[in-house]
C-alpha positions in Angstrom: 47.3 39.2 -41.9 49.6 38.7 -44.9 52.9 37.5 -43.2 56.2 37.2 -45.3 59.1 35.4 -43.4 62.7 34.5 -44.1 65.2 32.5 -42.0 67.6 29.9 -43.3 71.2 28.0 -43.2 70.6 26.3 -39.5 67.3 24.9 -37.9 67.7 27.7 -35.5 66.6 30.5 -37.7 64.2 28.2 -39.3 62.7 27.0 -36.3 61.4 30.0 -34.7 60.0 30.8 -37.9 58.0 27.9 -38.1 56.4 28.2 -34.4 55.9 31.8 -35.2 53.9 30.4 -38.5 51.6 27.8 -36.5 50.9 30.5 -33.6 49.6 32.7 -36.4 47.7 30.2 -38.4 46.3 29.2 -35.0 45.2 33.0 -34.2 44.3 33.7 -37.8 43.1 31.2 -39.6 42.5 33.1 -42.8 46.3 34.5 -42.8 48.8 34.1 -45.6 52.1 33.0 -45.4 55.0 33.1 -47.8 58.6 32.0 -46.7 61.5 33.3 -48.6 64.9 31.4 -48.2 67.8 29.4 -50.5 67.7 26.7 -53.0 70.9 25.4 -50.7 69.5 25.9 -47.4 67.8 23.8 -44.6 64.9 25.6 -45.0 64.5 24.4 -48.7 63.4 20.7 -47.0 61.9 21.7 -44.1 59.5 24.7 -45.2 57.6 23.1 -47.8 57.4 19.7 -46.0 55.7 21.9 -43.5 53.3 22.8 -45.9 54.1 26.2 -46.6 54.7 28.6 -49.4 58.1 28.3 -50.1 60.0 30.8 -52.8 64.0 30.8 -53.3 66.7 33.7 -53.7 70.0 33.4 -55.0 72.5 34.9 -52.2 75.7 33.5 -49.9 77.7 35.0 -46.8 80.7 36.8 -46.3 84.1 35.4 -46.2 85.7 35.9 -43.0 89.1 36.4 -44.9 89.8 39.0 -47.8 88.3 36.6 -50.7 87.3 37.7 -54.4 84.0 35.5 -53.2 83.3 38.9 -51.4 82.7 40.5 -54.4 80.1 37.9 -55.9 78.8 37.9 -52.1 78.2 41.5 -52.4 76.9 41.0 -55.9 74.7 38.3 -55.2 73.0 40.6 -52.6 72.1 43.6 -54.7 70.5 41.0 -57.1 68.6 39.2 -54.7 67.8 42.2 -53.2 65.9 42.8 -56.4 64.2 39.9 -56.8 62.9 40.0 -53.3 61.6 43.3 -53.9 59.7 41.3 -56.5 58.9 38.8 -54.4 57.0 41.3 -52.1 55.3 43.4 -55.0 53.7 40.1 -55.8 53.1 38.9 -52.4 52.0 42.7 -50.7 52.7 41.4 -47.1 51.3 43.4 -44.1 54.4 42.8 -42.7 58.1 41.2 -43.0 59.7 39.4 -40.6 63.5 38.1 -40.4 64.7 35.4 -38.2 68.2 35.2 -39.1 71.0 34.0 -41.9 72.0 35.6 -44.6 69.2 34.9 -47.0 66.8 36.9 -44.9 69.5 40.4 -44.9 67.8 41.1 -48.9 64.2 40.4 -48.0 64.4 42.5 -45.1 66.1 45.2 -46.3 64.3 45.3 -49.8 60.8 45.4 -47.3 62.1 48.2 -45.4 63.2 50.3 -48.3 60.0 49.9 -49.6 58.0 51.0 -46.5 56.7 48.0 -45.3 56.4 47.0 -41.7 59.5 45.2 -40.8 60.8 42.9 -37.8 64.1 40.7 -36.7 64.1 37.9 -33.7 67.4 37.6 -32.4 67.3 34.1 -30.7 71.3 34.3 -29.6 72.4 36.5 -26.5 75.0 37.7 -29.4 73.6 39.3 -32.0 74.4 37.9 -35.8 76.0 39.6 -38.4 72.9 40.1 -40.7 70.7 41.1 -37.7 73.3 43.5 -36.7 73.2 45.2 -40.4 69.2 45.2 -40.2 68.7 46.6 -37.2 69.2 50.2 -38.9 66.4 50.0 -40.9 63.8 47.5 -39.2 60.4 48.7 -37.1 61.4 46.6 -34.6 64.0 43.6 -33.1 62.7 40.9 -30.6 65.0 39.4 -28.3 65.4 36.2 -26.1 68.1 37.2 -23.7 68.5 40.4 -22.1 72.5 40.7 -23.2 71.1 41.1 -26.6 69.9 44.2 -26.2 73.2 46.6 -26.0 74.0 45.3 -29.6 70.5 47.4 -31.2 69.3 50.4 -31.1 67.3 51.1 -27.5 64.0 52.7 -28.8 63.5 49.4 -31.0 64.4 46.2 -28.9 61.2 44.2 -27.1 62.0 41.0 -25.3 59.9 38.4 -26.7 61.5 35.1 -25.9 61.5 32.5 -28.6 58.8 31.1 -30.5 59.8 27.5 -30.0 58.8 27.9 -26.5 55.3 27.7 -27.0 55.3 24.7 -29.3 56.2 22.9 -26.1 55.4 24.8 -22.9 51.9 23.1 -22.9 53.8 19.3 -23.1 52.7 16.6 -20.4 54.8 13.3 -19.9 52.4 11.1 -22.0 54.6 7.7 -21.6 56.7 8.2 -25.1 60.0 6.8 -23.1 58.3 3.7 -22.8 58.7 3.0 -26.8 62.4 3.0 -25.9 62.1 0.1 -23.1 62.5 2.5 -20.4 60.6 2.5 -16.9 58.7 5.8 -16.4 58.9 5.1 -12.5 63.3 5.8 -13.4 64.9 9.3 -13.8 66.0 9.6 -17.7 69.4 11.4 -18.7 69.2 12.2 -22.3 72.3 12.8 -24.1 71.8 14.8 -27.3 74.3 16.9 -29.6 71.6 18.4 -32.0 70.7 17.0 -35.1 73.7 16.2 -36.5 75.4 15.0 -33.7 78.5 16.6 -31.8 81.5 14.5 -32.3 83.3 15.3 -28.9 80.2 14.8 -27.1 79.7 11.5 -28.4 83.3 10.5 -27.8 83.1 11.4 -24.6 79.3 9.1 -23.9 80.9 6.6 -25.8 84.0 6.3 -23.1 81.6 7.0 -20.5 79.0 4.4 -20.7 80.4 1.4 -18.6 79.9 3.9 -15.9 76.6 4.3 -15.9 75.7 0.4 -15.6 74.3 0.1 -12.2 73.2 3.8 -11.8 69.8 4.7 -10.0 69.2 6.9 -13.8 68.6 5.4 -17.5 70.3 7.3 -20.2 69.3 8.1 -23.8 72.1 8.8 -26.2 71.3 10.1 -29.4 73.9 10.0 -31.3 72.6 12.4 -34.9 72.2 9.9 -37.6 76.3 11.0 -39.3 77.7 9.3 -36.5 75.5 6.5 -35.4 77.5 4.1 -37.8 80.6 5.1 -36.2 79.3 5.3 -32.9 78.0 1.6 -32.8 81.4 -0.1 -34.2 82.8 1.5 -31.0 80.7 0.4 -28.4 81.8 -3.2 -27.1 79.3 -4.0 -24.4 76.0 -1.2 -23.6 74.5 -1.2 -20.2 71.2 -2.4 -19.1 70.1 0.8 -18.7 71.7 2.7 -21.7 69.5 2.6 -25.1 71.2 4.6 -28.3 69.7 6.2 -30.9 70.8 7.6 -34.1 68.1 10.1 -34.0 64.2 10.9 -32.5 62.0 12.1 -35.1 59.9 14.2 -32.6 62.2 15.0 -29.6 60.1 17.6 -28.2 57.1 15.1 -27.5 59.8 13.0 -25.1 61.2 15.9 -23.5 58.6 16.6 -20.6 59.4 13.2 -19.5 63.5 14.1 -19.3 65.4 14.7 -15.7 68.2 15.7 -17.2 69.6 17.1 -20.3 73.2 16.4 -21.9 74.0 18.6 -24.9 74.3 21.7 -26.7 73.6 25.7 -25.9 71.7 26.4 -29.6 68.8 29.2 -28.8 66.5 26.6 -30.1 67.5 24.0 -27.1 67.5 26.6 -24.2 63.9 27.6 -25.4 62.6 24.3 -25.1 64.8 23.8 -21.5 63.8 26.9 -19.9 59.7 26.4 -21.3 59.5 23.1 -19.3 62.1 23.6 -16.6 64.7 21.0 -17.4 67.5 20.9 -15.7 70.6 20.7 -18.3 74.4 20.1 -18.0 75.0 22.1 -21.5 78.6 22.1 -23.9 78.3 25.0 -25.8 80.3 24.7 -29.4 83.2 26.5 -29.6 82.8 26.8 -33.5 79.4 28.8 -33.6 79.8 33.1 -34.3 81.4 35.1 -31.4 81.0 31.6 -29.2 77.3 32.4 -28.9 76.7 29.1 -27.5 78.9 29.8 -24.6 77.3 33.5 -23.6 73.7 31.2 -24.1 75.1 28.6 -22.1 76.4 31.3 -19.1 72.7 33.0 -19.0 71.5 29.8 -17.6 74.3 29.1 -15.2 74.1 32.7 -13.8 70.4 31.8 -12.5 71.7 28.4 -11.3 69.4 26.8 -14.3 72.2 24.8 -15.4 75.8 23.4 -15.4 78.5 24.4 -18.0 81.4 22.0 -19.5 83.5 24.0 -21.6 83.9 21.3 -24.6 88.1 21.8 -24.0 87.4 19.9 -21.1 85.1 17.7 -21.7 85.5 13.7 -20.9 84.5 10.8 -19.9 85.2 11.4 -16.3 84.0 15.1 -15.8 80.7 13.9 -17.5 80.0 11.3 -15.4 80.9 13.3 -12.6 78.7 16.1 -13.8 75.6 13.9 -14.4 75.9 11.3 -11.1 75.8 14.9 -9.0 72.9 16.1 -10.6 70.7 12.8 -10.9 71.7 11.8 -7.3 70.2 14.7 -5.5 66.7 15.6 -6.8 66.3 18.7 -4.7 69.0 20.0 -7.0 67.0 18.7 -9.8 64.0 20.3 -8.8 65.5 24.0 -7.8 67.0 24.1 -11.0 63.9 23.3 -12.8 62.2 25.8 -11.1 64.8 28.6 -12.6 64.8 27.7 -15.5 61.2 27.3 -15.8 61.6 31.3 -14.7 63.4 32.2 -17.5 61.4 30.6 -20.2 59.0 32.6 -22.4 55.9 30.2 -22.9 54.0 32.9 -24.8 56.9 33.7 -27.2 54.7 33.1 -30.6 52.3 35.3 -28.9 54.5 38.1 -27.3 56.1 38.1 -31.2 52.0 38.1 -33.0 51.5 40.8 -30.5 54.4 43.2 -31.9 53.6 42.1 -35.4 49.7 43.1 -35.4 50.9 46.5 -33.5 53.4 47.7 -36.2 50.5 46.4 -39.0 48.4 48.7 -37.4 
């Protein structure tokens, strides 16, 4: 197969992409792979130190506001789509996939004006503006939570889960906590606001962590390397069994050994949760599209998978609160494992390969 894919502007487009990419490789050794983003994006780093062939089109988002930076955005899109029509004369993919940001609204739509195969993964249980506008003229739009599917058209949605999800279904504790001078025998809280860090999060792990000295739990804050700086001026005195990190290179390779995760609802987070059955106290963020984190967030809490703390009320008492109930009773633990386990998607590359090769064919 001759796959071209574009994602970009947050890890959670890119990500899926990626996992998409290694399943096919995997099933296909002989496939080619081009990945079409921006020179600005996150995807400009992290795709071609993956490897893979990596080309660049000139293009920005919409202005929420009436802006004359509408009328370049606008602009900028009927030239890149040009140039990704290019793109895919040169390339002549079997097939074109999207997985979200703006960059991949030209490729798609050039590939599906020029009769090409054409799919979308929505990874949010709100659909994104540029999916939205594709999904009148894709083949076909993969989903990973059911409330997606009232935003596309009927006769085209298949529920696919996320690609992510296989990249760590198949995990097994292999001792990596030890490198962080923790005891395997001890449940492990890890505390994690993505990436770059969540700011109120942190604040709020900062003022909690004389609370957690003495606790039957050790906990693993990662701060995101922006705030670790910050983060360590303000702590005076750090438990025994409290170890902070500005950031893991490799998070997923600790994660099967985690009781209990502390963080964010990004689409890329709930895949890995709900493919190993982790119990999670999640605080969505409020300044994501249509609060997308929030509806993620609530799909887990409806199947009693997780807790919710609405960031507006997050601090340092409600979070220890919400972590001492959960790490002191481990049937909890383990009943909330089992539904999330239940809503993950540990096939997702494949269920996605598997609408891909169909629409090739």
């Amino acid at each position: 197969m001759r796959l071209l894919i574009s994602g970009g502007g947050t890890g959670g487009h890119i990500y899926p992409a990626l996992a998409l990419i290694d399943q096919l490789k995997k099933t296909d050794p002989q496939a080619a792979v081009l990945y079409v983003g921006t020179h600005r994006g996150l995807e400009n780093k992290i795709v071609p130190a993956a490897g893979i062939d990596f080309k660049t089109v000139r293009i920005q988002g919409f202005k929420r506001s009436l802006s004359f930076e509408n009328l370049k955005t606008v602009y900028l899109f009927l030239k890149s789509v040009g140039t990704a029509k290019k793109i895919i004369r040169e390339f002549k993919p079997d097939v074109v996939v999207g997985t979200g940001g703006y960059v991949c609204g030209a490729v798609v739509y050039a590939a599906a004006r020029m009769h090409i195969p054409t799919f979308i993964h929505e990874q949010n249980s709100i659909a994104g503006v540029t999916n939205k506008f594709l999904s009148h003229f894709v083949d076909r739009i993969g989903i990973c939570f059911p409330e997606a599917a009232k935003e596309f058209p009927d006769k085209k949605v298949v529920f696919t889960g996320n690609p992510r999800a296989q990249q760590v279904a198949d995990m097994k504790p292999a001792g990596y906590l030890k490198n962080f001078g923790f005891k395997s025998e001890i449940p492990t809280v890890l505390i994690f606001g993505g990436s770059r860090g969540a700011r109120r999060i942190n604040e709020a792990t900062v003022a909690a962590l004389k609370n957690f000295d003495g606790k039957p739990y050790q906990v693993l804050f990662v701060t995101g390397s922006v705030h670790y700086q910050k983060i360590e001026a303000m702590i005076k005195e750090l438990p025994a069994n409290v170890v902070v990190k500005p950031y893991i290179e490799n998070m997923p390779l600790i994660l099967p050994e985690i009781s209990c995760i502390v963080g964010r609802a990004g689409a890329t987070s709930l895949a890995e949760i709900t493919a190993l059955g982790i119990p999670s106290i999640l605080i969505p963020s409020p300044y994501v599209t249509h609060d997308h984190q929030t509806h993620n967030a609530q799909s887990l809490v409806k199947i009693k998978a997780a807790v919710m703390i609405k960031e507006d009320q997050l601090n340092e008492t409600v979070l220890t609160e919400k972590i001492d109930q959960l790490m002191a009773d481990k049937k909890l633990r383990l009943q909330m494992a089992q539904n999330a386990k239940k809503a993950g998607v540990p096939d997702a590359a494949d269920q996605v390969l598997k609408q891909l090769f169909s629409l090739n064919n």
